[in-house]
N, C-alpha and C positions, 0 to 999 in steps of 0.2 A: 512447365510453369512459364508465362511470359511474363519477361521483363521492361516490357513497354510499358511507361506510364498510361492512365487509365483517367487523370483528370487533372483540371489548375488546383489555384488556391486564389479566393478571392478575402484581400483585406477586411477581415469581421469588424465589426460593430467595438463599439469601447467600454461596454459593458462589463469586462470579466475581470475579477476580483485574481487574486495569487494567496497562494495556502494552502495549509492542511488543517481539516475540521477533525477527523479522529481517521486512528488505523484500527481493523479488524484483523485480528491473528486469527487464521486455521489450523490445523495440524497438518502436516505434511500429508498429502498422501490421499484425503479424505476427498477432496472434492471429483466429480465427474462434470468436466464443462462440457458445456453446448454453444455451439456457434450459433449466429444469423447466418441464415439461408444467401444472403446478397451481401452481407459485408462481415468478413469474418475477425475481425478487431472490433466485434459485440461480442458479448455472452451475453444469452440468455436464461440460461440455467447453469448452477455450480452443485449442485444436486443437494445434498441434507446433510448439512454439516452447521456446527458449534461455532461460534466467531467472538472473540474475545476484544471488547472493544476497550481502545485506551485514547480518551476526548487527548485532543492537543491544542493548546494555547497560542502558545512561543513560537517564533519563528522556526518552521520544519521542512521539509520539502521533501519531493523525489525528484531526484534529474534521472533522464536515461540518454543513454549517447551510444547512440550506432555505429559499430564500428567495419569497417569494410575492407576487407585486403586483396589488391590484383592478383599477388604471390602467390597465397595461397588458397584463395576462392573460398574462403569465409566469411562470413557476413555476422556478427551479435550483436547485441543490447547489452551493455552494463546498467542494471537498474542500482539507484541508490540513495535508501531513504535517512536523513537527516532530523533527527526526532527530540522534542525537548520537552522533557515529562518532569512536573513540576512536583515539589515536596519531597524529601528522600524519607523512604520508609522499610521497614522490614517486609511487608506482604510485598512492594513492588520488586526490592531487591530477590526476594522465593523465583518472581517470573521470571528476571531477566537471567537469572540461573539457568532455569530452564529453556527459555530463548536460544543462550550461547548453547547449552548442550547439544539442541536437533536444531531444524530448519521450519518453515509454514510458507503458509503461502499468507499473503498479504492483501484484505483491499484496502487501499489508500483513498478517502474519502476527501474528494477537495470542497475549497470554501464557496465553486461557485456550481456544485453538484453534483459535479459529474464524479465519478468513480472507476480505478483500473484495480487490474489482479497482478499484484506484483509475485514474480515467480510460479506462475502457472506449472511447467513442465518439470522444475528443478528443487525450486523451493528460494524461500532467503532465507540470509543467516545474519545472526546479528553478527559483527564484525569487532566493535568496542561496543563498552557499556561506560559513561563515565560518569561518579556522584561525586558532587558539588557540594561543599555546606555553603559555597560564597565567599566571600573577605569583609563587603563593606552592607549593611544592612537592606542594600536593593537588590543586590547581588542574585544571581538563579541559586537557589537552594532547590536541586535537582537533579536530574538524570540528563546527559547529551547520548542519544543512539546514533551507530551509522548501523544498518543495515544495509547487506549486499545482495544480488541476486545476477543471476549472468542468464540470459535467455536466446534462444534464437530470436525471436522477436519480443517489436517493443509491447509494454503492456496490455490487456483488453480491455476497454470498456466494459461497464455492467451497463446494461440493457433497461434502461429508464430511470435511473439514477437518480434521488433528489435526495438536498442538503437535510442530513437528520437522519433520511434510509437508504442508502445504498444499495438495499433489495428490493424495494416495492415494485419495479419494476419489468424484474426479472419473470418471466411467462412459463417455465419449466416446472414440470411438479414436485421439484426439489423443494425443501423447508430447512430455511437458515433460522437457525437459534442462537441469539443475540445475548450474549453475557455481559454483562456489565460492570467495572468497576464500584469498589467500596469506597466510598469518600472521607476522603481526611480531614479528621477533625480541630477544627483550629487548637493550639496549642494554650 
């Protein structure tokens, strides 16, 4: 493998927005990816798998920070997604149960389209779960996630990505089925 860089980076345009629009949950295990031919931080197929989507509002995010050591000739990714799921209720408390139990893999859909696969090789895991009723009547009455994931590298792109479907893009003859949340009825 060489480690000569391969290209610049030229200052983009001012267009892109910061966020998270929804995460899809897989089950651990399930996906089969396929890379691009010429740049392999695309997928184009995750092969036929179930994706449980949970829409996000609230400020959430995923950082990833590459980490590198001379000592010991390691190189990884700490991915880690910060998640504010709003309302607290008995069905969403059933998932995060089962969340903390196993691991998935993750796509992280952002607010300006593009889409990665958090945990490809490993899986994440939720780390905390924390519900809120609030104190003062603005207050999040809600759920804060950290999920964790630790990868050799950083996330992949999904391969044509647009805001609303994170799959339409995807060229593989794999077939993602989109689950959806039940919504909460105002009180």
């Amino acid at each position: 493998m060489s480690c000569s860089l391969g290209s610049g980076w030229v200052l983009p345009c001012k267009d892109g927005v910061g966020g998270i629009n929804a995460l899809y949950f897989i089950d651990y295990g399930t996906i089969t990816p396929a890379y691009d031919v010429t740049n392999t931080n695309v997928l184009t197929d995750i092969g036929t798998v179930t994706a449980y989507k949970f829409d996000i509002k609230s400020a959430s995010n995923l950082i990833q920070t590459q980490t590198s050591s001379a000592d010991s000739g390691t190189t990884f990714v700490d991915q880690i997604i910060t998640a504010i799921l709003q309302r607290l209720n008995h069905a969403t408390d059933e998932q995060l149960k089962l969340m903390a139990f196993g691991r998935n893999h993750i796509v992280v859909e952002y607010k300006t389209g593009e889409s990665v696969l958090v945990g490809i090789n490993f899986g994440a895991s939720l780390e905390s779960s924390v519900a809120d009723g609030g104190t003062a009547m603005g207050d999040l009455n809600g759920y804060t996630l950290t999920i964790n994931a630790q990868e050799r590298l950083a996330a992949n792109f999904l391969e044509g990505a647009v805001v609303g479907d994170p799959f339409s893009g995807l060229t593989g003859a794999g077939v993602v089925t989109v689950v959806l949340g039940t919504a909460i009825a105002p009180a």
